[in-house]
MILUM-729558 format. One record per residue: residue in one letter; x, y, z of N, C-alpha, C, O in turn. Coordinates in steps of 0.1 Angstrom, whole numbers, plus 5000, padded with zeros to 4 digits. Example, Ala and Ser with C-alpha at 12.3 -4.5 7.8 and 13.67 -1.06 7.14 Angstrom:
<sites>
a513249435078512349555078513249675078514249675085 s512849785071513749895071512950005079513450115080 
</sites>
This chain:
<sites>
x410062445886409462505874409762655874409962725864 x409862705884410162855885410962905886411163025887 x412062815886413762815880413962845866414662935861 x413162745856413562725843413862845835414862835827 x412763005838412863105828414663145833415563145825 x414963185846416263205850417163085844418263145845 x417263015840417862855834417962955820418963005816 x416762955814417162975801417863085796418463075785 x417763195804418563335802419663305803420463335794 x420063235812421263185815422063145805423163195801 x421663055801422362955786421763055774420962995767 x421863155772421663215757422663165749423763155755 x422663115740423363165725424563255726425763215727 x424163375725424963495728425763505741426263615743 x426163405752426663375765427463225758427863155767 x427663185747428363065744427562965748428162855750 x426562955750425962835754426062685739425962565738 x426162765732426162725715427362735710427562725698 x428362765720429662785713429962945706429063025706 x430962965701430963095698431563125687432663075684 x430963225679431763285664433263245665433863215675 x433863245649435463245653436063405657437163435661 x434863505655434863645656435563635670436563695673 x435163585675435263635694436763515697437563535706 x436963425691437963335698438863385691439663435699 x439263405678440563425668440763525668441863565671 x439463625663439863745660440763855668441163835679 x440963995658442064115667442264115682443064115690 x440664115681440664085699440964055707441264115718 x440963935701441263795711442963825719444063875714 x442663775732443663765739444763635735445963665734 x444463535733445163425735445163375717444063385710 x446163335712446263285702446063115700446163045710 x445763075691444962965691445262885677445062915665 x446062735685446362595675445462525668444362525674 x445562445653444562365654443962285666442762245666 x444962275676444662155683443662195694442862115700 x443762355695442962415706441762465704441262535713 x441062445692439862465692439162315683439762225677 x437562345684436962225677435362335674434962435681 x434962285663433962325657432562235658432562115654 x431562295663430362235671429362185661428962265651 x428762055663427862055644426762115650426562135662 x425862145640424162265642423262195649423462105657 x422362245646421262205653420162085644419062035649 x420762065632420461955622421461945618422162045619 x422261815612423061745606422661715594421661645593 x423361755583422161695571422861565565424061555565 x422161475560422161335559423161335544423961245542 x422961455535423761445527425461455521426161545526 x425761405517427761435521427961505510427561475499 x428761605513429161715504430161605491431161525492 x429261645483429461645466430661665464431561575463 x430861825461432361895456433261985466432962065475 x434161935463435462035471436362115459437562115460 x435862175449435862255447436862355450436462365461 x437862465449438462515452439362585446439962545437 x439662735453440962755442442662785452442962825463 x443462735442444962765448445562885444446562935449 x444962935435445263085430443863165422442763105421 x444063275418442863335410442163285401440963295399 x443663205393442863195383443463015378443562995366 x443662915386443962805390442762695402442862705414 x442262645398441162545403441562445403442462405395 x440962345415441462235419440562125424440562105436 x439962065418439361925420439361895438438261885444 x440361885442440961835458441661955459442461965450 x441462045468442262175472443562115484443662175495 x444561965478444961925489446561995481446461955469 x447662065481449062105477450462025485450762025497 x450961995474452461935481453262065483453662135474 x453362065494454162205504455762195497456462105496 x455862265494457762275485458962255493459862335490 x459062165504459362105511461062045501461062055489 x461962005507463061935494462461765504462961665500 x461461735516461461655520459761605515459161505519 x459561695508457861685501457861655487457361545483 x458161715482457661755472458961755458459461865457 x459261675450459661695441459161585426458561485430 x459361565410458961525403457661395404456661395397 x458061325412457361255415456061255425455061175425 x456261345433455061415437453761495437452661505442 x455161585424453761705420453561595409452861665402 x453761465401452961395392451661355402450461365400 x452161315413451161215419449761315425448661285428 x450461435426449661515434448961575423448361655431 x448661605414447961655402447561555397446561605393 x447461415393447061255392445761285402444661305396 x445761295411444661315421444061445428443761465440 x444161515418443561645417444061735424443061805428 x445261785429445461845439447161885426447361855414 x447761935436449262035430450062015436449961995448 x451162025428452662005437453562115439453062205433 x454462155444455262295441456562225445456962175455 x457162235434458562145431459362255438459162375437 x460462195445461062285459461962375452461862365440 x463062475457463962545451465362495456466362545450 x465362425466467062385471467662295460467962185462 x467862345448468662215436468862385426468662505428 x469262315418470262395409468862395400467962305400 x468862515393468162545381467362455370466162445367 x468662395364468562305358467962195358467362125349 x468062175372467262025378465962055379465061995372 x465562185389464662225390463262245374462162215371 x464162285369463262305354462862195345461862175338 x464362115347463761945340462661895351461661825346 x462661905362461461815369460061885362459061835359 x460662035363458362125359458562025343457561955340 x459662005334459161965321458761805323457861775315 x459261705329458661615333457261575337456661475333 x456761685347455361665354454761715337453861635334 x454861805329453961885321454061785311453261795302 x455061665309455161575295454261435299453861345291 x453961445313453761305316451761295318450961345325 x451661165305450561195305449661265293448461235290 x450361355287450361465282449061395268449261285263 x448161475265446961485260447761525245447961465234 x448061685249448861745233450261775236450661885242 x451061695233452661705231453061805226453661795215 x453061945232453562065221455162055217455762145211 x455661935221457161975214457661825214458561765220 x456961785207457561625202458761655194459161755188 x459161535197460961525187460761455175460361345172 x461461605167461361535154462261485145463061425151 x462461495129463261435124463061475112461861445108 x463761535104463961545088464061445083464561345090 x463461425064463561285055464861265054465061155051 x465961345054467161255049468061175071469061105073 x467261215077468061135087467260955082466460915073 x467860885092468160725089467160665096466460725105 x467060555094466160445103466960455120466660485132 x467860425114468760405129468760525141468860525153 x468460665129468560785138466960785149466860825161 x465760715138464660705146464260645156463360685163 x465160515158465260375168465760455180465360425191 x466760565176468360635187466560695195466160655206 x466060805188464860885191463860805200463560835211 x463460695194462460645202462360555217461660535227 x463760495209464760485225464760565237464160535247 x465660695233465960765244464560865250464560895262 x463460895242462560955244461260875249460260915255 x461360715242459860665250458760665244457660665250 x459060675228458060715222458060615209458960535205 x456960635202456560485195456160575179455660505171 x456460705177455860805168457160915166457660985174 x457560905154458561055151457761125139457861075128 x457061215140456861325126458161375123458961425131 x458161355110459361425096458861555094457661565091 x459661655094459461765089460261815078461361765077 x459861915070460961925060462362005065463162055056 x462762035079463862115080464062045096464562105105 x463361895098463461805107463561855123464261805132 x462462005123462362105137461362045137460861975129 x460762095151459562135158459462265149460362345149 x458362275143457262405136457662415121457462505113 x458362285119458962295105457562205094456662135098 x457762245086456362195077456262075077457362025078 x455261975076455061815083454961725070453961715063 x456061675068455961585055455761415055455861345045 x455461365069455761235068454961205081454161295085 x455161105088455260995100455660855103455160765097 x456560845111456760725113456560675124457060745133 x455960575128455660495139456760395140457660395132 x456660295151457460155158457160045147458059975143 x455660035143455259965133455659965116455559865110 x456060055111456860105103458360055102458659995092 x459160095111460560015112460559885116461559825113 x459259805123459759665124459359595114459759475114 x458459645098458159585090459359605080459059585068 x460459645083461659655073462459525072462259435080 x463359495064463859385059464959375068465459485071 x465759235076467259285085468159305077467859285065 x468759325078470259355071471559385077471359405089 x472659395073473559395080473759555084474059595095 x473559635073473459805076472359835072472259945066 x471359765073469559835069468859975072468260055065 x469459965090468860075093470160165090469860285086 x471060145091471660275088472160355071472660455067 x471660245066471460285051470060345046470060405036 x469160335052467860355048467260445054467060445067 x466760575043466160705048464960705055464060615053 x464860785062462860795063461960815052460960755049 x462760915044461460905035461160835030459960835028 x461660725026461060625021460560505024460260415017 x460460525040459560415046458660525056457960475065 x458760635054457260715063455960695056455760665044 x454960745067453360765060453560865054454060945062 x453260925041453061035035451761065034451661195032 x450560995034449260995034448861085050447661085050 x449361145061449361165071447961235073447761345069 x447061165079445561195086445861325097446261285108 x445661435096445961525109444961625108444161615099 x444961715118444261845124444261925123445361915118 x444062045122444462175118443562265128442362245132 x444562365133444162435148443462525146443162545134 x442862625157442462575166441562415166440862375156 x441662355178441162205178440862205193441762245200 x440062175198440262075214440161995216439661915209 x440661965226441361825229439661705227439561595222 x438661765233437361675225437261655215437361535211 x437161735208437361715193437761615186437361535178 x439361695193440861585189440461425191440261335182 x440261415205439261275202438361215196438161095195 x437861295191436661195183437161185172436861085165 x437761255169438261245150440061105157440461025149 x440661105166441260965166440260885164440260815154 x439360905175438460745173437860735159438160625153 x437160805152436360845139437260795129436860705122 x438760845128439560825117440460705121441460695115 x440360625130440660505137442360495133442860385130 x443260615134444460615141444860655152444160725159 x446160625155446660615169447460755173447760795184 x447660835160448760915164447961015153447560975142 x447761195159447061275151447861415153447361485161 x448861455147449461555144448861675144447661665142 x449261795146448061905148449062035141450062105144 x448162035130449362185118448662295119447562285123 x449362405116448162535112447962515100448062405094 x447462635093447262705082448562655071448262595061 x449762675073450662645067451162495064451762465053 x450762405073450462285075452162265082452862165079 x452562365093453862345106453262275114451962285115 x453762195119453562125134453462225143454262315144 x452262185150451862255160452062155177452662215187 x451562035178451261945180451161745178450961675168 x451361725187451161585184450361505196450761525207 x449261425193448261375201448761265199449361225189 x448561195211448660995209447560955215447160995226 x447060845205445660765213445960675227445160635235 x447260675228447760585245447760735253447660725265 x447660805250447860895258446760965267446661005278 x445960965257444260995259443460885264442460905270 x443860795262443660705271443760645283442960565289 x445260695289445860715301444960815308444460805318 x445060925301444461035312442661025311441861095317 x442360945304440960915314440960815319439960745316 x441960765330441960695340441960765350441660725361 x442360905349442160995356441461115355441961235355 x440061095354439261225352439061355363438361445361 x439661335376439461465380440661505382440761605390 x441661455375443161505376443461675374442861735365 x444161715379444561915374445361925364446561935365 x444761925354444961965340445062155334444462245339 x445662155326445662315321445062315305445262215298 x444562375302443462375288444262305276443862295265 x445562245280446162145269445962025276446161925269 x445662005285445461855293446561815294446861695292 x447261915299448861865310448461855323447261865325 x449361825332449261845347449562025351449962115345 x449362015359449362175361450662115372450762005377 x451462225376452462255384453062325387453562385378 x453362355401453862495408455462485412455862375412 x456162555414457662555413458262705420457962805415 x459262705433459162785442460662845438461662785433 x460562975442462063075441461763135452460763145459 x463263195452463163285465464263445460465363455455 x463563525463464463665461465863665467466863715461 x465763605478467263565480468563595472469563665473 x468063475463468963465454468863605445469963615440 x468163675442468263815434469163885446470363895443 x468763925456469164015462471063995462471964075462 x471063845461472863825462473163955450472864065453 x473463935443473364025432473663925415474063965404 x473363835419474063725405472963695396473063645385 x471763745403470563725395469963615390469563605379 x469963505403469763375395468363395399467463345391 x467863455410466263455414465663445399464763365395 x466263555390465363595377465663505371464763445364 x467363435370467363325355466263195360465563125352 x466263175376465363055377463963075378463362965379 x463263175379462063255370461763205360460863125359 x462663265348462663245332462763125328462063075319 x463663045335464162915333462662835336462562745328 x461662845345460562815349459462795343458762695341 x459362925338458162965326458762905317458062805314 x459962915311460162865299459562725291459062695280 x460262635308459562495311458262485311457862375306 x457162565317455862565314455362545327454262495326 x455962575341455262585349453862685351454162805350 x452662665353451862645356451162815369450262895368 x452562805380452262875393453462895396454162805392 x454062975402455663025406455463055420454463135420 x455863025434455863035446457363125449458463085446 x456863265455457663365458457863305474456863335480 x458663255481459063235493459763385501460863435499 x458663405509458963465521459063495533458763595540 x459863335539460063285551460663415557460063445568 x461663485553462163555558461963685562462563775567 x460463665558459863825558459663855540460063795530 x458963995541458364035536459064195534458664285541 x460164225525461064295522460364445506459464455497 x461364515512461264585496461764515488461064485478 x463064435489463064355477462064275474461664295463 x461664195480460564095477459564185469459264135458 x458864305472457664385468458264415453457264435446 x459264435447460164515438459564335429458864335420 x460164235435460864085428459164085422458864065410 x458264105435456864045434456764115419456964045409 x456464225419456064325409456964335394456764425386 x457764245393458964245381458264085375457964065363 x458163995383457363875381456163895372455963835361 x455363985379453663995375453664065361452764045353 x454964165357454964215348455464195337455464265326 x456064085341456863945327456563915325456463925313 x455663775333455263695328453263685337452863625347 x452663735330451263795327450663645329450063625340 x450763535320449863425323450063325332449163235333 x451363335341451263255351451463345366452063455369 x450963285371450163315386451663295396452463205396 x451663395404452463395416451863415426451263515428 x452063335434451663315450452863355460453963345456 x452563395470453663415482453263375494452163365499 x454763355501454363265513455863225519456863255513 x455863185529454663175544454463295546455463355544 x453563355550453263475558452663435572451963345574 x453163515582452363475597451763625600452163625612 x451363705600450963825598449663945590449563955577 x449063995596448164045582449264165575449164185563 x450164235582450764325576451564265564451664335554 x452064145565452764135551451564095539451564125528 x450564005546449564005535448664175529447964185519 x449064285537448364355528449464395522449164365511 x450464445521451364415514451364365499451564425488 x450964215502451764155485450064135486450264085476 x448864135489447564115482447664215468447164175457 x448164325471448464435459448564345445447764345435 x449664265448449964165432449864065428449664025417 x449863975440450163805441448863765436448063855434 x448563675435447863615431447063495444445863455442 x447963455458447863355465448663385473449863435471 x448063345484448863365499449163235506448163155508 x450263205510450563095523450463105532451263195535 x449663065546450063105558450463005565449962895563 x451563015574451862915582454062965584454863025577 x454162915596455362975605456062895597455862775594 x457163005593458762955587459262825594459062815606 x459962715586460162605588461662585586462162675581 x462362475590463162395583462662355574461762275574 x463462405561463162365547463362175545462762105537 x464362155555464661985553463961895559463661785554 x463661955575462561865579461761855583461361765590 x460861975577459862025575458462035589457262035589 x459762065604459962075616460462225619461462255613 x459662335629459962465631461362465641461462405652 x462262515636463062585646463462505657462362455659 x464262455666463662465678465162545682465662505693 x466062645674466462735684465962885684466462985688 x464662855677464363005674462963035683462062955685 x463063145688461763185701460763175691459863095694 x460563255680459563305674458563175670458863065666 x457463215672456363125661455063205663454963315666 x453963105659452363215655451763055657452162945655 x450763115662449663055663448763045656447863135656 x448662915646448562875632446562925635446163035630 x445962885639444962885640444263015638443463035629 x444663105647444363235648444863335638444063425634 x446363305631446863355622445963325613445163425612 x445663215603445163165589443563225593442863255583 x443163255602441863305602441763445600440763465594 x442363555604443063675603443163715593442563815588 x444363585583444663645573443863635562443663725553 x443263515564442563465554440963535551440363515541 x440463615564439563735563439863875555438963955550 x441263885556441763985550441963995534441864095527 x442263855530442663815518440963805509440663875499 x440363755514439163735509438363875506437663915497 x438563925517438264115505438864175498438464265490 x440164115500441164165481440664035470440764065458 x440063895473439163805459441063755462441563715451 x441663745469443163635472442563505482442063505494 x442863385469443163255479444463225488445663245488 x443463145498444763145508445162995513444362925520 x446762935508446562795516447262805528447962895532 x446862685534447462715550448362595546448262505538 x449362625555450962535552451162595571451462715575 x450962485578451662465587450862385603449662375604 x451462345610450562295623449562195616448762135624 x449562165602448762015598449161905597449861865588 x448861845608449761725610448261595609448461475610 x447161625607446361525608444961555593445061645585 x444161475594443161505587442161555592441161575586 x442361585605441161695615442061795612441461855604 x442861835614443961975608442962035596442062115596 x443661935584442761975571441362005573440962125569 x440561925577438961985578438862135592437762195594 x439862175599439762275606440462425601440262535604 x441262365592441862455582441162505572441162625571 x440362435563439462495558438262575561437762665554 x437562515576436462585580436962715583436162805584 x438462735587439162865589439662975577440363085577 x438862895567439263065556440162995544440263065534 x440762875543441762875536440762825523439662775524 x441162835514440762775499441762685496441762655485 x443062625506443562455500444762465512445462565515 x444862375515445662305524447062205522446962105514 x447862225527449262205522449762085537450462125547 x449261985536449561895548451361805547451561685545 x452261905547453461875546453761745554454161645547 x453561745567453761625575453361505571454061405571 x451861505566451161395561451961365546451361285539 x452361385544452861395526454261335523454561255514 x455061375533456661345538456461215541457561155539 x455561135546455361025550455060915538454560805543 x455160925528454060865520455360805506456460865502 x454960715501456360695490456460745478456860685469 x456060855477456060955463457061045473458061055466 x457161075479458161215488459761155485460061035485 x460561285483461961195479462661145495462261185506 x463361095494463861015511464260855503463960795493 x465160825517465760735513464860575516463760635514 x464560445518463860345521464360225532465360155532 x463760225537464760095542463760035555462960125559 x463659935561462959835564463759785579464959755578 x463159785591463359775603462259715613461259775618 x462559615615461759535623460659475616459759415623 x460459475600459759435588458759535587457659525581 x459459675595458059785589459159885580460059945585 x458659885565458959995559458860145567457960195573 x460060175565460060335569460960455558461560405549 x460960575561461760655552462260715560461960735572 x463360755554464660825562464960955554464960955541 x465261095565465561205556466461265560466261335570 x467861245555468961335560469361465551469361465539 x469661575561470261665548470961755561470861715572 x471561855557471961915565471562065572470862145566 x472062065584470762185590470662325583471062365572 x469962385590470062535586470962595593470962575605 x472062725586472962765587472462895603473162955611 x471062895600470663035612470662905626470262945636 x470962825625469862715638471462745649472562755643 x471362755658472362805670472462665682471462595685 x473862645686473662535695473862375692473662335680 x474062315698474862195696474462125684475262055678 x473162135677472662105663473062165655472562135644 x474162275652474262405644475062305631474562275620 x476062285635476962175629477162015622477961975614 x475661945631475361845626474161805612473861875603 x473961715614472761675597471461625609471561545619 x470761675606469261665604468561545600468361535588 x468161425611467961335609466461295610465861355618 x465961225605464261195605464061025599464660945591 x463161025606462960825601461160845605460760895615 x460360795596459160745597458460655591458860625580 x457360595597457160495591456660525578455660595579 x456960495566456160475554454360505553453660455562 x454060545547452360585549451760505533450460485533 x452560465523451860415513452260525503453160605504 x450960505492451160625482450260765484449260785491 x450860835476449460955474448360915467447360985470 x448260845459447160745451445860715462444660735460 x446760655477445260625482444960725495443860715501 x446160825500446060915510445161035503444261085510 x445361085491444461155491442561145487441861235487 x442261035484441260995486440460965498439260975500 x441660935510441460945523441161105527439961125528 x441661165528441661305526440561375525440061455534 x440061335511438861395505437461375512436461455513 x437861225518436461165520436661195539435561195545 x437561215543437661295556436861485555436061555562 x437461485546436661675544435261645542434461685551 x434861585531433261585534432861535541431761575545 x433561405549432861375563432561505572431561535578 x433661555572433261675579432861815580432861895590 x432561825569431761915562430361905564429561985566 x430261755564428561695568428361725581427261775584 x429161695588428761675605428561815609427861855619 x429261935598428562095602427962115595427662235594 x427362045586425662055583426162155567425362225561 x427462135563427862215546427862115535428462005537 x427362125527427062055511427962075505428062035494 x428862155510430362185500431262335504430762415512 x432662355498433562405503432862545502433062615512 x432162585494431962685488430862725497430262835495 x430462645508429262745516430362755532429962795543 x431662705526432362735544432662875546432462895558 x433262985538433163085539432463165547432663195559 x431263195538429863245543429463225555429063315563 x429563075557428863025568430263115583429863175593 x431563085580432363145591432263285588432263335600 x432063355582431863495583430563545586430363665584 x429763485589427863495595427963485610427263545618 x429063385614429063305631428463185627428963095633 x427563135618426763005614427362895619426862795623 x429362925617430062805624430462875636430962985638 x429862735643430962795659431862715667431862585665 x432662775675433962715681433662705697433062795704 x434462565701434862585716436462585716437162535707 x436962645731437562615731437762465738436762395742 x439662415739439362285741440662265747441562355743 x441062165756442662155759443662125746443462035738 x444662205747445662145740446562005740447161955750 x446561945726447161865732448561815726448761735717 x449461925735450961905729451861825740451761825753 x452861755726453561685737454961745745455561845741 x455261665754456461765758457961735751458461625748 x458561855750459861815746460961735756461561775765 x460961555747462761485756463561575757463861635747 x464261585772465261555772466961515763467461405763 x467461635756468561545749469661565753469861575765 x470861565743472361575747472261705754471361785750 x473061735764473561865770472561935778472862025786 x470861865774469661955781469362045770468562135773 x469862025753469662115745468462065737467862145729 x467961905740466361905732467061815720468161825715 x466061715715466461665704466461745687465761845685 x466761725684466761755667465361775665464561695669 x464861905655463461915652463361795645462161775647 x463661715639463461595628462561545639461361555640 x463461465649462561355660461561375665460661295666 x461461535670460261575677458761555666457661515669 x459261595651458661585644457661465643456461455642 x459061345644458161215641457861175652457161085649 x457961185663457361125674455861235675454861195681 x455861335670454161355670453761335657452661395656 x454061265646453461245637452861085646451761055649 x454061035647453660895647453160845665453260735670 x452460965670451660935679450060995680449361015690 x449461035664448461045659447260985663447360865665 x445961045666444960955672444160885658443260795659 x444760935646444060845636444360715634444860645643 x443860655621444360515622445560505621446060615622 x446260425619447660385625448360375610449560365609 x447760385599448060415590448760555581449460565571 x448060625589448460785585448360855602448660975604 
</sites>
């Protein structure tokens, strides 16, 4: 008994007995830099029984996100098909920059048409084109509705409608459809809206005026708009989807100064080319650092184009985040990658210690009112929940995402387990018997993003519960008080094989041999 008071001084609080602030492990201070893998976060001294509600979050200032989970702009992550799936389930995509302009821009107008609540640029058709011209239209476009206008534009004054139902009640004939006008088999009686309208609204007067298709004119009675009842119907299958105040999908789309600095100026045409399409968020990539050009590009961006948001990234440093906090809108943290296999370096010395960095910066960022996602070292769904208790407001789990059959990659089936395969070729800086070859990766298949991010979500509030938080929104607070505390813990990395020459395998393999020796389920 006369030990115990010496016992208790012993084990204070303030001696780690309870673990310790991230103040004292991550911070300036700190000696040793620090992996997800090397620390773990301790639950309180109550557990509360209840599981956090909302995750809540933002990816930029003025951009919110249902699931703060982002497809990393990866060319092995993330393109059309992903930022659909990843905005489907409340989260964001950032459609990559390694493709041509063009491509790049039809994928942002794809994600923003699909789905789409208000169609701002339906295809139209003047009264003197043909039946035949409408069939050519609804064909190639997928659609079951053409509005006639009188000068047969988009914004041209709205004199008609024709639906699928319309043309199949016509007589056959040998040249029917190509003899016969619209005007004279469109609705001229045309039931429509007149703007401003919202999209609630717009709903109830479909259902109220019990048609399928509701056109939307101003004052002048121009097409503004076109609503379809399949459409509105589709997207509340998905009610916590990332929508933008037209009830599109929202989507991010990545450039790099690079290409400005060549002097040919495509940084800017694929900019303009961007907005034009209706992206959502523009990603300033700054793998390479953090330049006067970049600060110049940053600040020529913000002053064009005013309503969409630019983010920059990777940053591994606070000095480049105070830097671009000045303009950007959103910060990335996480160590420059292979763009292809979405694997660091392995002839380059350099890297950061993801842990310590994203905590750093993301202290820094949060007193300029800048969200910060973390993109890198997330290879699990304990990553994600230790990433967030670390400062970030959304998380970019590239590794988990690449795995999954929305990610582009090739298919193919071995030993009867689906796997995906990603070849491209390396990076031109990478030195050494890899310099010359392609970049090879195979893993097993993970399924869709449909059911990994639900996995996801319900991993974050699990563990949000076990530290005793009701939601994203008290993780902050709670890490900048000490409220959360850390131990340290062994690392647990694996070692690099052996390869040709003694030079190490291909970052691809290293990649998948630690994806696919995960302590989760064997599914992800």
């Amino acid at each position: 008994p006369g030990a115990r008071p010496a016992l208790e001084g012993a084990m204070s609080v303030g001696d780690g007995a309870d673990g310790w602030p991230a103040e004292k492990i991550l911070g300036g201070a700190a000696i040793h830099g620090c992996s997800f893998r090397d620390i773990v976060f301790l639950p309180p001294m109550q557990v509360s029984s209840q599981e956090a509600e909302k995750l809540h979050s933002r990816f930029s200032k003025n951009i919110s996100l249902t699931t703060p989970i982002v497809g990393a702009c990866g060319p092995s992550v993330t393109e059309e098909r992903m930022a659909v799936a990843m905005a489907l389930a409340g989260g964001i995509g950032i459609i990559h920059r390694h493709q041509s302009i063009e491509e790049q821009a039809d994928m942002v107008k794809r994600v923003k048409e699909h789905e789409t609540a208000f169609n701002l640029n339906p295809t139209t058709l003047g009264p003197r084109a043909t039946v035949a011209d409408a069939e050519r239209v609804m064909r190639k476009v997928g659609c079951s509705c053409v509005p006639i206008t009188d000068n047969g534009r988009m914004g041209g004054r709205l004199i008609g409608l024709v639906t699928g139902r319309d043309l199949d009640s016509l007589l056959d004939g040998p040249n029917a459809a190509e003899d016969t006008l619209l005007n004279t088999v469109m609705i001229k009686d045309v039931v429509m809206a007149f703007e401003p309208i919202t999209y609630r609204d717009a709903e109830t007067m479909l259902r109220t005026k019990k048609v399928g298709k509701l056109p939307v004119v101003n004052s002048e009675r121009e097409l503004v708009a076109l609503i379809c009842r399949g459409d509105a119907k589709r997207s509340a299958l998905h009610p916590h989807a990332s929508r933008d105040p037209n009830a599109q999908l929202l989507v991010a789309a990545a450039l790099s100064v690079d290409e400005e600095a060549i002097g040919d100026g495509l940084g800017w045409d694929r900019a303009r080319a961007l907005v034009d399409a209706g992206v959502d968020a523009l990603l300033l990539e700054t793998d390479d650092g953090v330049s006067e050009a970049t600060l110049a590009f940053l600040k020529r961006l913000k002053a064009n184009f005013l309503t969409t948001d630019v983010i920059c990234g990777r940053i591994s440093s606070v000095r480049q985040a105070e830097e671009l906090c000045k303009d950007c809108d959103g910060l990335i943290v996480g160590a420059p990658s292979d763009p292809r296999s979405m694997a660091p370096s392995s002839a380059s010395s350099a890297g950061i210690a993801e842990a310590s960095v994203l905590f750093q910066v993301a202290r820094f960022a949060r007193l300029n009112g800048v969200p910060v996602i973390a993109d890198g070292g997330v290879y699990s769904a304990q990553d994600v929940v230790k990433a967030f208790c670390l400062g970030a407001s959304a998380v970019a789990p590239g590794p988990l995402l690449a795995r999954t059959s929305d990610s582009p990659g090739e298919v193919a089936y071995r030993n009867g387990v689906r796997i995906k395969l990603r070849r491209a070729p390396a990076r031109a800086s990478q030195v050494g018997a890899w310099a010359l070859e392609t970049v090879e990766g195979a893993v097993v298949d993970a399924g869709s993003v449909e059911d990994l991010m639900p996995y996801l979500a319900r991993c974050v509030k699990e563990g949000l519960k076990s530290l005793g938080l009701k939601s994203l929104a008290e993780v902050h607070p709670s890490l900048a008080s000490g409220a959360l505390r850390l131990e340290l813990q062994r690392g647990l990395t694996l070692p690099a094989p052996a390869g040709r020459g003694g030079g190490g395998q291909p970052p691809a393999l290293l990649q998948v041999r630690r994806l696919t020796t995960s302590s989760l389920f064997n599914r992800w």
